[in-house]
C-alpha distance (Angstrom), angle and dihedral (degrees) to the residues before:
residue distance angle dihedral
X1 . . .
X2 4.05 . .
X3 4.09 83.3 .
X4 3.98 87.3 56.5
X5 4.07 116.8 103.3
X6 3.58 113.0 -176.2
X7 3.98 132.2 33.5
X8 3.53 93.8 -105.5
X9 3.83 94.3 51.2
X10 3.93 86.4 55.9
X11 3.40 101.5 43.3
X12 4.59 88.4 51.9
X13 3.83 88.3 53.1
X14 3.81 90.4 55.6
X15 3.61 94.7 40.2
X16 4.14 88.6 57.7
X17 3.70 94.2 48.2
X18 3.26 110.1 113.8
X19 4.01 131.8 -131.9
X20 3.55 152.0 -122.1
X21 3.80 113.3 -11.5
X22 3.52 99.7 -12.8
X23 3.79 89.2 57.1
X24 3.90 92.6 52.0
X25 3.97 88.8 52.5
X26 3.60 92.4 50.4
X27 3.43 95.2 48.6
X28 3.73 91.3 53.6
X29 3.25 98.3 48.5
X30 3.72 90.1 51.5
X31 3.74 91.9 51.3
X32 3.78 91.8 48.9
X33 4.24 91.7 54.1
X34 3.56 81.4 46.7
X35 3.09 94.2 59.5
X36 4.26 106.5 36.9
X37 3.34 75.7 54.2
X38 3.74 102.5 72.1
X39 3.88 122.6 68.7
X40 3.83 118.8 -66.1
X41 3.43 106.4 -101.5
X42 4.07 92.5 44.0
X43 4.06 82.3 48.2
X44 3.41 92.2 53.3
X45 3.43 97.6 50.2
X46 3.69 97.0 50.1
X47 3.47 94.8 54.0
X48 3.67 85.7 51.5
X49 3.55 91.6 56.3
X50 3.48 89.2 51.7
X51 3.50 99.3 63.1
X52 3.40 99.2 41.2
X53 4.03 81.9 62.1
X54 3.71 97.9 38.9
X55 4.26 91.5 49.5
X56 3.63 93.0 42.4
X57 3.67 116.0 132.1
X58 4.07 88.9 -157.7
X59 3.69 133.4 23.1
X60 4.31 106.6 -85.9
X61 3.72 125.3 -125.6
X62 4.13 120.6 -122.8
X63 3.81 77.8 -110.8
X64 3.73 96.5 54.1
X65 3.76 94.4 50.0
C-alpha cells in the first residue's frame, strides 16, 4: 500500500486482497520471493529467522530475535 497515491488506488488494493487461508498462503509465498530474492547471505539469514519463529516453543521477544 506505501506505493499507492490516491484514495482510490488504496482502497482497490485492499479490495483484491484476498481472505482467510488463501490470503495467508499468498502472503507467504510473497514473503518467501521476497526474500530468495535478496542477496545470499541476507537470504539465508531470513530464512533462519524464520525458523527460529516457526519452531519456537513460546512467542520471541524483539530482543530475542
Amino acid at each position: 500500500l506505501l506505493d499507492k497515491n490516491t484514495k482510490k488506488k488504496v482502497q482497490s488494493a485492499l479490495n483484491n486482497l484476498s481472505e482467510g487461508s488463501a490470503a495467508l498462503d499468498q502472503a507467504d509465498d510473497e514473503a518467501i520471493k521476497r526474500i530468495e530474492g535478496q542477496l545470499p547471505g541476507k537470504s539465508v539469514l531470513a530464512k533462519s529467522v524464520l525458523s527460529w519463529i516457526t519452531y519456537a516453543k513460546r512467542p520471541l521477544t524483539t530482543g530475542e530475535l
